[in-house]
C-alpha positions in Angstrom: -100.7 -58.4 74.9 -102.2 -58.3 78.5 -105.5 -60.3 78.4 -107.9 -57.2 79.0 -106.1 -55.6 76.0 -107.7 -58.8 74.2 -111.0 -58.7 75.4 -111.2 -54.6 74.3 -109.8 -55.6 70.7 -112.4 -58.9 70.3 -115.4 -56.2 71.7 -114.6 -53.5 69.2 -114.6 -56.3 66.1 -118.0 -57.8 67.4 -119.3 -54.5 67.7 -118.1 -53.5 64.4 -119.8 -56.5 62.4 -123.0 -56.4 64.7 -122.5 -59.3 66.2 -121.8 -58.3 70.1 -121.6 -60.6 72.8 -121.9 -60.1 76.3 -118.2 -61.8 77.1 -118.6 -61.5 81.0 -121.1 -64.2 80.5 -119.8 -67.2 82.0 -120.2 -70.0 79.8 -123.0 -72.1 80.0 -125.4 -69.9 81.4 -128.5 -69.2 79.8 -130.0 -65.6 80.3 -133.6 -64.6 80.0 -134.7 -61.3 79.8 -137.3 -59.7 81.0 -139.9 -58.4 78.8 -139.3 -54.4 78.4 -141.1 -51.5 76.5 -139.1 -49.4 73.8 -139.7 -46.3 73.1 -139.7 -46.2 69.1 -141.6 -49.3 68.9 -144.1 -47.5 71.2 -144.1 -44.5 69.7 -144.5 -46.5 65.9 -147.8 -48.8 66.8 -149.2 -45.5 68.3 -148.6 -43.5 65.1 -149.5 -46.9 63.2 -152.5 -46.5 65.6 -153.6 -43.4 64.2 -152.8 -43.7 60.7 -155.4 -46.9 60.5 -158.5 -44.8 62.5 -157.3 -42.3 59.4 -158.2 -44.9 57.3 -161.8 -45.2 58.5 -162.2 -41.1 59.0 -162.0 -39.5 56.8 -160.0 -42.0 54.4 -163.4 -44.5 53.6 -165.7 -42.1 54.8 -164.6 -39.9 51.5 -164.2 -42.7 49.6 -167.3 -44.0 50.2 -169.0 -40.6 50.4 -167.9 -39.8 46.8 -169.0 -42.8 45.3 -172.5 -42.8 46.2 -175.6 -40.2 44.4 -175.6 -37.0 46.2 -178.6 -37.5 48.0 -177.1 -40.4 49.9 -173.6 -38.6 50.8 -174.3 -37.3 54.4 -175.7 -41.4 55.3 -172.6 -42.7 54.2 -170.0 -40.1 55.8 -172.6 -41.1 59.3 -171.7 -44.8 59.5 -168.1 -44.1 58.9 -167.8 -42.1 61.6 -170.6 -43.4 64.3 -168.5 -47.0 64.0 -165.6 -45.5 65.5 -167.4 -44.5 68.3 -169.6 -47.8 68.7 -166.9 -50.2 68.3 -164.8 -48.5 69.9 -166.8 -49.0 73.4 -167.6 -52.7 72.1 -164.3 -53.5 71.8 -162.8 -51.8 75.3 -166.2 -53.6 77.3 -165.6 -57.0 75.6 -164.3 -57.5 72.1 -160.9 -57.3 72.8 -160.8 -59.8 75.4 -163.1 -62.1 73.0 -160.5 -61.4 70.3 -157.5 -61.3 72.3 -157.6 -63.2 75.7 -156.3 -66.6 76.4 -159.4 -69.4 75.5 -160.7 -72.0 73.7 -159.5 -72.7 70.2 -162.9 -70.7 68.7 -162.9 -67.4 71.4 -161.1 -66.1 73.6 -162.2 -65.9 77.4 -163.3 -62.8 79.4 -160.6 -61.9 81.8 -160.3 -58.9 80.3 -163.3 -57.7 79.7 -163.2 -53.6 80.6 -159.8 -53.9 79.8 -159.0 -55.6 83.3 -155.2 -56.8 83.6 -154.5 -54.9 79.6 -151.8 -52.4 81.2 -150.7 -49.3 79.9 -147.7 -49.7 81.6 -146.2 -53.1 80.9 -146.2 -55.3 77.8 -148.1 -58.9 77.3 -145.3 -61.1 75.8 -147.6 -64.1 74.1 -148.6 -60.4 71.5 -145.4 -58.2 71.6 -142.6 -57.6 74.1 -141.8 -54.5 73.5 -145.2 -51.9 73.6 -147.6 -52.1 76.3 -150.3 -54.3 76.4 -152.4 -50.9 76.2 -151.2 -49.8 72.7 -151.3 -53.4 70.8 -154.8 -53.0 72.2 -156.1 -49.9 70.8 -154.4 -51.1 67.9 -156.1 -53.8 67.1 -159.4 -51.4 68.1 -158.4 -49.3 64.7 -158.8 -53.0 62.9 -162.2 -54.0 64.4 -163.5 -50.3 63.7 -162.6 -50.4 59.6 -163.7 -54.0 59.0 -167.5 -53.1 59.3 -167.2 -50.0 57.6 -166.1 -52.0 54.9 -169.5 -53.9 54.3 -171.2 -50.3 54.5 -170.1 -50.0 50.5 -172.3 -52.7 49.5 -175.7 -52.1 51.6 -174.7 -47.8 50.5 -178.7 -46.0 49.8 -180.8 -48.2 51.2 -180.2 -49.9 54.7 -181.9 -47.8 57.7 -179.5 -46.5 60.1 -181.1 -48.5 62.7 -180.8 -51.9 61.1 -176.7 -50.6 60.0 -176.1 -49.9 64.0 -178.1 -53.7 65.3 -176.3 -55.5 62.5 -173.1 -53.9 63.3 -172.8 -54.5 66.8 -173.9 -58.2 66.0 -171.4 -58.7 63.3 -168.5 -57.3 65.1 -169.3 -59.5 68.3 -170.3 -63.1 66.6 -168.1 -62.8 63.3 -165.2 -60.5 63.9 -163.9 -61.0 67.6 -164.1 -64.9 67.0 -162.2 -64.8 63.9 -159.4 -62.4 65.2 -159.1 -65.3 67.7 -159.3 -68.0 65.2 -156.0 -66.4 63.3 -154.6 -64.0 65.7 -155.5 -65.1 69.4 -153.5 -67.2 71.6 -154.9 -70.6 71.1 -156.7 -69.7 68.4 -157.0 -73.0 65.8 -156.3 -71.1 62.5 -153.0 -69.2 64.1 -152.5 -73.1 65.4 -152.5 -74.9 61.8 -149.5 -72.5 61.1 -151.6 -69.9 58.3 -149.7 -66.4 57.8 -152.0 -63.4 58.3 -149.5 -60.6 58.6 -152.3 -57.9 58.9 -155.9 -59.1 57.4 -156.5 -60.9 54.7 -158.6 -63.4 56.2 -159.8 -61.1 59.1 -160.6 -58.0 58.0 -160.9 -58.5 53.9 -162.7 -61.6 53.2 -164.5 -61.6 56.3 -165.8 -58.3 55.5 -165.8 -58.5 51.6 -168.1 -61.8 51.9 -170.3 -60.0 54.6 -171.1 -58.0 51.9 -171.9 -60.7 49.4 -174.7 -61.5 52.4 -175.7 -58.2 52.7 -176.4 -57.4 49.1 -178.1 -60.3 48.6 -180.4 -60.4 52.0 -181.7 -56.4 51.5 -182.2 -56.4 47.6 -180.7 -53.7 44.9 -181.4 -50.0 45.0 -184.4 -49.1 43.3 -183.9 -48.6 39.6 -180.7 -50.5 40.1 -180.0 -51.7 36.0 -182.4 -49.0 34.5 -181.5 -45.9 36.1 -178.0 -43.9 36.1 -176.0 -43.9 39.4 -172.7 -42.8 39.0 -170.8 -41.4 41.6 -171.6 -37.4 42.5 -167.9 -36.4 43.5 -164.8 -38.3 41.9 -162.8 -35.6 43.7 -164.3 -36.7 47.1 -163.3 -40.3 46.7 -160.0 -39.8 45.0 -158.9 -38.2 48.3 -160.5 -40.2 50.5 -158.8 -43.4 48.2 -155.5 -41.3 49.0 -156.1 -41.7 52.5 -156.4 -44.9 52.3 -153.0 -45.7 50.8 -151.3 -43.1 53.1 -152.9 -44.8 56.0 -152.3 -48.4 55.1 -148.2 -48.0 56.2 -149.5 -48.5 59.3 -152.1 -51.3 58.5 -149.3 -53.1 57.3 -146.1 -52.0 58.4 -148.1 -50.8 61.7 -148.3 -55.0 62.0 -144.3 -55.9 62.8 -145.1 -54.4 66.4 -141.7 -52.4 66.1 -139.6 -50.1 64.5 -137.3 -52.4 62.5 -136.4 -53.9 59.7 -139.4 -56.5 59.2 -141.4 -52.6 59.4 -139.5 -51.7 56.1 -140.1 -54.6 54.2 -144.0 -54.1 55.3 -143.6 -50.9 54.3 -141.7 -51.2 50.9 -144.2 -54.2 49.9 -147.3 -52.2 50.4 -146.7 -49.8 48.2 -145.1 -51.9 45.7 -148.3 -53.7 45.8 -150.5 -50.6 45.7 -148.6 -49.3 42.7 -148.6 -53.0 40.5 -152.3 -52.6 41.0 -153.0 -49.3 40.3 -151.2 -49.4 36.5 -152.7 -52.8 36.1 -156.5 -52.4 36.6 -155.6 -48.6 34.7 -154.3 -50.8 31.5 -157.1 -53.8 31.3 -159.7 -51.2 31.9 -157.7 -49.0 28.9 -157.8 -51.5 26.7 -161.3 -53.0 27.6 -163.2 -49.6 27.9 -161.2 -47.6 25.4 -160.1 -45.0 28.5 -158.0 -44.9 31.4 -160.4 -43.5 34.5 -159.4 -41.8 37.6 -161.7 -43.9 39.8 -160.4 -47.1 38.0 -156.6 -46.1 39.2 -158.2 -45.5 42.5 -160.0 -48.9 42.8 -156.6 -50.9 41.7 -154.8 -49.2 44.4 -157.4 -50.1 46.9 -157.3 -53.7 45.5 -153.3 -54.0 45.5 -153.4 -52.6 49.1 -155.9 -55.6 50.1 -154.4 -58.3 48.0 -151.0 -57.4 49.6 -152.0 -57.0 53.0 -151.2 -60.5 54.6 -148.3 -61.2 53.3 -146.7 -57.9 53.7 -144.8 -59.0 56.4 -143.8 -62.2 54.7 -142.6 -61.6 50.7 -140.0 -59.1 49.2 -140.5 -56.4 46.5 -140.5 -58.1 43.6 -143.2 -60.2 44.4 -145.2 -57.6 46.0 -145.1 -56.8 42.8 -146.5 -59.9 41.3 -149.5 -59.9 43.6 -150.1 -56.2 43.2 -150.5 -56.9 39.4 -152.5 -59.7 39.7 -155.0 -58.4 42.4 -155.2 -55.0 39.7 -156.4 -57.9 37.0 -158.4 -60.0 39.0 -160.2 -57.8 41.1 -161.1 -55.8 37.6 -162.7 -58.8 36.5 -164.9 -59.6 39.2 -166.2 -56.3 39.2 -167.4 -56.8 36.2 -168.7 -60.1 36.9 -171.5 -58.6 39.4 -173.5 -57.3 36.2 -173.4 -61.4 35.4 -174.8 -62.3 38.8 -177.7 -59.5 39.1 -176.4 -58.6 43.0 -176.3 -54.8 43.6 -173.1 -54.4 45.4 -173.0 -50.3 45.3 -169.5 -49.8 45.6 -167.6 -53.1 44.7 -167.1 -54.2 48.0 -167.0 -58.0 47.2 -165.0 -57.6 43.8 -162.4 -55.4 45.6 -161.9 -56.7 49.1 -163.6 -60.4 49.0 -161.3 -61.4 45.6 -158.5 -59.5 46.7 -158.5 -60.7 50.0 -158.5 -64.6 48.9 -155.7 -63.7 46.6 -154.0 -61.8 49.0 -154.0 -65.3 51.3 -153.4 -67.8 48.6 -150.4 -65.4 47.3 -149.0 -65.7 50.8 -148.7 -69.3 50.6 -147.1 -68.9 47.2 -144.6 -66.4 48.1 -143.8 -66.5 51.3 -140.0 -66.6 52.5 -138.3 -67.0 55.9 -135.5 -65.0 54.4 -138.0 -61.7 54.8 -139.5 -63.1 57.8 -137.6 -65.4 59.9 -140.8 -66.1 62.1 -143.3 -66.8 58.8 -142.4 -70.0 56.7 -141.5 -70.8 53.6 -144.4 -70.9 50.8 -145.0 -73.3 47.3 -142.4 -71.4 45.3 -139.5 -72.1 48.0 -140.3 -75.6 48.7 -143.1 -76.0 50.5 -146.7 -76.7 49.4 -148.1 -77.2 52.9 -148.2 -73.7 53.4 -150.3 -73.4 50.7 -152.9 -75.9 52.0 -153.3 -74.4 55.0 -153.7 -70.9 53.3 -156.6 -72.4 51.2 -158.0 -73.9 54.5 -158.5 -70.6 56.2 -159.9 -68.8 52.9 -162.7 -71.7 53.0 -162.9 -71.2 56.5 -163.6 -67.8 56.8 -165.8 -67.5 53.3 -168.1 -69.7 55.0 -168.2 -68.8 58.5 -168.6 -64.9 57.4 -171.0 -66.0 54.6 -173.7 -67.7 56.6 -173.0 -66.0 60.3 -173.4 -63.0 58.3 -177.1 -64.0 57.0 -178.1 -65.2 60.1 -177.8 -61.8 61.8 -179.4 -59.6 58.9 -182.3 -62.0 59.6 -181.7 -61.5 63.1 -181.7 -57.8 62.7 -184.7 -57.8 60.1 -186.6 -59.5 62.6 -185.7 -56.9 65.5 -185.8 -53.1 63.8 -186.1 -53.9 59.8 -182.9 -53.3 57.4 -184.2 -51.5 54.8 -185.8 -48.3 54.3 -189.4 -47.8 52.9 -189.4 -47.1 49.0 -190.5 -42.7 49.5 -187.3 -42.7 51.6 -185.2 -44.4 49.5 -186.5 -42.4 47.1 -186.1 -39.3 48.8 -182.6 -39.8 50.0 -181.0 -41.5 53.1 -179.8 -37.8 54.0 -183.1 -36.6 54.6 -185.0 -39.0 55.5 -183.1 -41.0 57.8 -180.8 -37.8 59.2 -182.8 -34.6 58.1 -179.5 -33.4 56.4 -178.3 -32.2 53.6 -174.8 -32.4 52.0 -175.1 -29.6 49.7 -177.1 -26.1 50.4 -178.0 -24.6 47.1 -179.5 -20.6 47.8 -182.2 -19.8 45.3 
């Protein structure tokens, strides 16, 4: 057998097992290459992109929208869909490159402020070597819009529109963009102490789930809130919007790997395993407690396995995504219920959903966690190693206090400036009309 004969026949057997090798290689050498874009990882964070802006409009927008009285439905939609806009320009003049850019251990710096030096064009390795710099970007813009909107759910019929927009520009810039540093950013100490945040837990749910804690708290309940009736005027509104938000969370999650891969399917496959755990679990405690099985209680455990699942999507396998999901369904029931206990009007269960979920979500991580899904995570408890779990714990603390208190300085901060709640004849009257001279429903006659 001639010795190119030999070569072709050792080729076709690497390539058959996946295992090619560049053979003119000489032996020795080491071979770097250059960071390049691909296509269908482009192509999947862009449509990842779009699926989580789907999430804030129309998914929570309808959500929301359908939860609240009728007279309040139009006020709710409105700061939905103005915080796309407005953090959208916070994040492209500044917030990205406090979230993003090279800095300290607590911010990043401001090199790219206006988006100097993000290309569309060529990637930034230290995020993803593969999409340009451009679409991890606007990517993480999706997350900084939804993470506000979030808190909305708690403050829903009776915050002005002027204190929402001054509190939200605040909150985004001093609470947000630092923590998206803290566990995401180059440098940042929390992504430094090793904790796994595949896409939020710490950022986006707790954060945004214990700004709401602050919220309700700081502005007060609704009037009437305990004596009066305020159940939500369209199921059928939120039930779609709550199908949005599963729909959309693929790419929240799976969106997260950065490319179209493997590590994309196992985001994917967990998710909805999560979702799914959750939804028949808060539908069977709240059958047995209640007596019936509810359409918004399936839609509330699949919001709550969505968040308990989301950081470690990327890092656990279906079975327990599983586990989680049925926990978070269980546990997230609970403290809804809890809030009756505690006399804090949180309208629409922002802290029992995405506050509890989110801290199991980050302590389930460090429980379940396995290299064999993700080679770049780390093991957790259950595969031999409890120092996961520690730092897990750490960043929960972390970020329940940070959010917490930053959260209560800047309603007082917007109190002082413009005010954060409306006057009692126009809460009475309705946010629609008396903060937006709208209606959501014409009625002839």
């Amino acid at each position: 057998m001639t010795l190119a004969k030999f070569r072709s026949r050792v080729n076709s057997v690497l390539l058959t097992t996946g295992g090619y090798l560049a053979l003119a290689s000489p032996a020795g050498a080491e071979t770097t290459a250059a960071p390049t874009i691909d296509g269908a990882d482009t192509a999947w964070l862009l449509v990842s992109s779009a699926l989580v802006l789907m999430m804030t409009i129309p998914g929570l927008a309808l959500f929301y929208g359908g939860l609240v009285r009728r007279k309040n439905v139009l006020s709710t939609l409105i700061q939905s869909f103005i915080l796309v806009a407005v953090v959208s320009i916070q994040w492209v003049l500044f917030g990205y490159s406090l979230a993003f850019a090279p800095g300290t251990a607590i911010v990043g710096g401001l090199q790219w402020i206006g988006l100097m030096n993000v290309s569309a064009a060529t990637p930034y390795a230290d995020y993803s070597a593969t999409v340009p710099h451009q679409a991890y970007m606007i990517y993480q813009c999706m997350f900084a819009v939804i993470t506000p909107a979030l808190i909305t759910g708690a403050i829903a019929e009776r915050m002005s529109f002027k204190g929402f927009l001054v509190f939200s520009i605040l909150w985004v810039t001093f609470i947000y963009d630092p923590l998206a540093h803290w566990v995401w950013g180059v440098g940042g100490w929390i992504r430094q102490m090793g904790v796994l945040d595949f896409a939020g837990g710490t950022v986006v749910h707790i954060s945004s789930g214990v700004a709401a804690l602050a919220a309700a708290l700081a502005i007060g309940p609704r009037r009437g809130y305990g004596h009066e009736p305020m159940r939500p005027h369209n199921l059928t509104m939120a039930v779609t919007g709550a199908g949005l938000l599963w729909v959309g969370w693929f790419g929240f999650n799976a969106g997260s790997s950065l490319a179209a891969n493997g590590l994309a399917v196992s985001a994917f496959v967990a998710t909805h395993l999560g979702a799914a755990s959750a939804t028949i679990s808060w539908l069977a405690i709240e059958w047995w407690v209640g007596g019936r099985p509810t359409l918004l209680g399936a839609a509330s455990g699949a919001v709550a396995g969505l968040v308990a699942i989301t950081p470690a999507s990327g890092y656990v396998g279906p079975m327990p995504a599983i586990v989680i999901g049925g926990a978070a369904g269980l546990l997230c029931f609970g403290a809804v219920r809890m809030k009756q206990r505690f006399h804090y009007d949180d309208a629409l269960d922002v802290v029992g959903v995405h506050a509890i979920g989110g801290i199991w979500g980050a302590l389930a991580t460090g429980l379940f966690a396995s290299v064999l899904v993700n080679s770049a995570g780390a093991n957790g408890l259950f595969f031999g190693n409890p120092r996961l779990l520690m730092v897990q714990a750490i960043a929960v603390v972390a970020t329940i206090v940070f959010s917490f208190v930053g959260s209560t300085v800047l309603l007082k901060v917007t109190d002082a400036l413009v005010g954060i709640r409306v006057i009692d004849e126009d809460e009475e009257m309705g946010l629609d009309l008396s903060q937006h001279e709208e209606s959501g429903y014409a009625f002839e006659g």
